[in-house]
C-alpha positions as CSV (number, residue, x, y, z in Angstrom):
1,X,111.8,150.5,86.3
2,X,112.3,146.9,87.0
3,X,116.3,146.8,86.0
4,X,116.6,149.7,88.2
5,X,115.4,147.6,91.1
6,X,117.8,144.6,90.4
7,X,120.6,146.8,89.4
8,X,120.2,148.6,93.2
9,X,119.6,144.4,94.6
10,X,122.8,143.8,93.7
11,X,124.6,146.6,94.3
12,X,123.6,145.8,97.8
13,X,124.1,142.9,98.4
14,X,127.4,142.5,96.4
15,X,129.0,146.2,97.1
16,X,127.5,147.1,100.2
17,X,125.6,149.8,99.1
18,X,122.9,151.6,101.3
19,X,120.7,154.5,100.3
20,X,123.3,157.3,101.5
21,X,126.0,155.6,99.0
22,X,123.5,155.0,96.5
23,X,122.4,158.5,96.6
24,X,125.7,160.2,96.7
25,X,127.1,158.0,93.8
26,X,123.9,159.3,91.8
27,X,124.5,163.0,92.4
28,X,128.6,162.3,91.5
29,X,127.8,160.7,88.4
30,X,125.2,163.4,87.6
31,X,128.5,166.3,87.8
32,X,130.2,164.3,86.4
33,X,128.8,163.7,83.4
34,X,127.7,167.6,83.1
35,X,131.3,168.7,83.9
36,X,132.8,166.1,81.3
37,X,133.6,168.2,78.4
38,X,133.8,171.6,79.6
39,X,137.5,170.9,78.2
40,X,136.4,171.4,74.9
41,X,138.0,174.1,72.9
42,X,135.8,176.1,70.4
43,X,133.8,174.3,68.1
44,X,134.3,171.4,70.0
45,X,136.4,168.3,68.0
46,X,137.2,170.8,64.9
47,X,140.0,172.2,67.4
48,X,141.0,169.4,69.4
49,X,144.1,168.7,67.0
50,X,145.3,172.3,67.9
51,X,145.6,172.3,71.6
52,X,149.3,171.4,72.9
53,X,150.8,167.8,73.4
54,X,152.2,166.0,76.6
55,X,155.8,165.7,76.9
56,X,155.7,163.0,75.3
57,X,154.5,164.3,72.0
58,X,150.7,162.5,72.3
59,X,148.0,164.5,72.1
60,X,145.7,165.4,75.4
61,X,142.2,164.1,75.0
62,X,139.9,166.6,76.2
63,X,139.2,165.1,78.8
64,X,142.3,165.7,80.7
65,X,141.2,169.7,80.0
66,X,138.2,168.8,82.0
67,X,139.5,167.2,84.6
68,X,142.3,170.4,85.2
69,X,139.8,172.7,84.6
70,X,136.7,171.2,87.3
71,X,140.0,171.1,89.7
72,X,141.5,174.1,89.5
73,X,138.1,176.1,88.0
74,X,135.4,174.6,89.8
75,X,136.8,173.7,92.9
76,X,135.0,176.7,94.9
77,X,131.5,176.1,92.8
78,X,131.4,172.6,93.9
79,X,132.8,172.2,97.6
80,X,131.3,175.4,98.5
81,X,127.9,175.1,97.9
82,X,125.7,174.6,100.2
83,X,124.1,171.2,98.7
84,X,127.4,169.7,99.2
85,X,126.9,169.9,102.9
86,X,124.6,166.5,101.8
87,X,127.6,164.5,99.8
88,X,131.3,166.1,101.1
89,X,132.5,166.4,97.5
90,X,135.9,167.3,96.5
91,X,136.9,168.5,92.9
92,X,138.9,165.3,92.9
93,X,135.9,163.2,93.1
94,X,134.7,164.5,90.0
95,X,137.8,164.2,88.1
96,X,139.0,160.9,89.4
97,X,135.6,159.6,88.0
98,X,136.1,161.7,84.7
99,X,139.5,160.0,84.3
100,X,139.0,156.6,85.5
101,X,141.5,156.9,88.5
102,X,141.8,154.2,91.6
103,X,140.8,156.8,94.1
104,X,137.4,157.0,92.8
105,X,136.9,153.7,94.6
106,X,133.6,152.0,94.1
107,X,131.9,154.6,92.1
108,X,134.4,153.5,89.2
109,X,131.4,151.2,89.0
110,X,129.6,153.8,87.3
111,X,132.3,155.2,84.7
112,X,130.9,153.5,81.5
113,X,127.8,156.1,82.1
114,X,130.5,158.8,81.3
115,X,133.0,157.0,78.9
116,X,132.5,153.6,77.0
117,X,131.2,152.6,73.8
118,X,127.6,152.7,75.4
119,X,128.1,156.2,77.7
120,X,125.0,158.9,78.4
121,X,127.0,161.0,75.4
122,X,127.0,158.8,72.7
123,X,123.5,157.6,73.5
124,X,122.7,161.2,72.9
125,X,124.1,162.7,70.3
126,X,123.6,160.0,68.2
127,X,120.2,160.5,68.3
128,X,120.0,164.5,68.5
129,X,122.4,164.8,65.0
130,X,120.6,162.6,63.1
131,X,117.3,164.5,64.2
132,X,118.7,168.1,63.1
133,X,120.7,166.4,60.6
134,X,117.4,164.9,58.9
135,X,119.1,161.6,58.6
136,X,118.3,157.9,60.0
137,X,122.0,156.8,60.4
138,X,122.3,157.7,64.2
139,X,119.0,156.1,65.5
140,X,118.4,152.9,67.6
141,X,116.2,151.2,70.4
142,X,116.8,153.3,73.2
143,X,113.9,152.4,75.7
144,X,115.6,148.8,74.7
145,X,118.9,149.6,75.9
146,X,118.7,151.1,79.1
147,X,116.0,148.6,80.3
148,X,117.9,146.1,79.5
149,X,121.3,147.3,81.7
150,X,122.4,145.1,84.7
151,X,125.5,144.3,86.5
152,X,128.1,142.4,85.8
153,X,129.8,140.0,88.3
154,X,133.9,140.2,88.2
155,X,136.2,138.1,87.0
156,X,138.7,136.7,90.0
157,X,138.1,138.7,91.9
158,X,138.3,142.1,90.0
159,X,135.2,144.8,90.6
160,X,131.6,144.2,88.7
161,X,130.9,146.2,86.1
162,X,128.2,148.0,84.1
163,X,126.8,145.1,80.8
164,X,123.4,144.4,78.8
165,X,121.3,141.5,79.5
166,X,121.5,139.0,75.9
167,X,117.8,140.5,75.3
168,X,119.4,143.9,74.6
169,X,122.5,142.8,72.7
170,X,120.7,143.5,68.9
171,X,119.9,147.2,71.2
172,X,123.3,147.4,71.8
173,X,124.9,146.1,68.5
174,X,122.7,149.1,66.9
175,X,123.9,151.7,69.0
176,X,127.5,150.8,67.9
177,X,126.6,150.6,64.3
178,X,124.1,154.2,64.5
179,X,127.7,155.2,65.5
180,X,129.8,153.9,62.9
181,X,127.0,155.0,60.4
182,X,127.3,158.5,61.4
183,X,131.0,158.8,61.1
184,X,130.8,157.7,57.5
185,X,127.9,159.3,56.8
186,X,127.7,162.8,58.2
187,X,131.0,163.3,60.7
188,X,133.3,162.3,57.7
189,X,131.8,163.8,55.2
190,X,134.0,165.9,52.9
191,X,131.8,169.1,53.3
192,X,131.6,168.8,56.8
193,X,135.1,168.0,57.1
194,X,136.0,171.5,55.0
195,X,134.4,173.4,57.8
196,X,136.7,172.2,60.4
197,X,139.4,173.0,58.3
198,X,138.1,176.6,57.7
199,X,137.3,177.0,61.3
200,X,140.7,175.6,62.2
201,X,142.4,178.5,60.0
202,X,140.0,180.7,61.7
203,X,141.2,179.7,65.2
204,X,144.5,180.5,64.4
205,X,144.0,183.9,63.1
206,X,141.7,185.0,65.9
207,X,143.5,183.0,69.3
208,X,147.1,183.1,67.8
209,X,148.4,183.4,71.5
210,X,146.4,180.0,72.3
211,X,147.7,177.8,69.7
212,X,150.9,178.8,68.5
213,X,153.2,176.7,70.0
214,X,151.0,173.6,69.5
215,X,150.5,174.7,65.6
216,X,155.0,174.5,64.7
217,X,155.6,172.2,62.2
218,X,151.9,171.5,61.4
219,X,151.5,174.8,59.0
């Protein structure tokens, strides 16, 4: 795809990219973003409000989960297999992208693809509910959007960074919209919201070990 080859152009000539960085940033991205919510509890966001807090009192997102879990879970599956003899990945790798964190170095680059207002995720299950939902809420110009991704120089001095060329702004502005749509629409909606209340009750009947000391004071 043509914005493939100018996105790799300039990652070359501005980041010093060759085809070995290139390739191992690909396959990092790849576990990263198949690794990125393995933090979920059951039934994915219905739970979320029941897992512990910080010391602090905020709530983990769960993407902190994932980034403990690919560490001290997946550590073995990843360094160890014999593919990885190709790239030298560490756990860390994986979760420093996940998170965001400096030692992720130039593949930061790539971090919007697993966390921004236009990540792989949303760009998917956007347009996978409102198919099995049987709504048009969630759907956009895909083909639009991601032919329309380039790179976007820094500002003083500060790294480049994943953007949309002005042709695929409307693409963009949709996505964000399909989005805000489906919240209203279907993720907020009162019946669907019951069920996470019912499954919530259900959690804490059936993992009462899990969540008790993250459910005082909310009962």
């Amino acid at each position: 795809m043509p914005f493939v080859r100018i996105l790799m152009s300039f990652l070359r000539s501005e980041q010093a990219y060759n085809d070995f960085g290139l390739g191992r940033d690909r396959q990092l991205v790849r576990l990263t973003a198949l690794l990125h919510d393995v933090g979920h509890a059951p039934f994915s966001h219905a739970s979320e409000d029941l897992l512990p807090s910080s010391e602090h009192g905020d709530s983990y997102r769960h993407e902190a989960y994932s980034a403990r879990i690919v560490e001290r879970h997946f550590r073995q599956v990843i360094e160890g297999h014999r593919a990885n003899n190709n790239w030298g990945f560490r756990a860390e790798d994986v979760s420093a992208l996940l998170e965001g964190r400096p030692e992720a170095r130039q593949s930061l680059f790539w971090r919007q693809l697993i966390d921004s207002q236009l990540d792989a995720d949303r760009m998917d299950y956007l347009l996978r509910d409102s198919h099995h939902t049987g709504v048009a809420y969630g759907k956009f110009d895909l083909s639009r959007l991601v032919s329309t991704v380039c790179a976007v120089p820094g500002m003083k001095g500060s790294s480049p960074r994943l953007g949309i060329k002005e042709k695929g702004w409307h693409a963009a502005e949709a996505l964000v919209l399909a989005r805000y749509f489906m919240f209203t629409q279907v993720y907020f909606h009162k019946t669907r919201v019951a069920y996470d209340i019912h499954l919530q009750g259900a959690l804490k009947e059936m993992l009462p070990g899990v969540f008790s000391q993250s459910l005082k004071g909310r009962n």
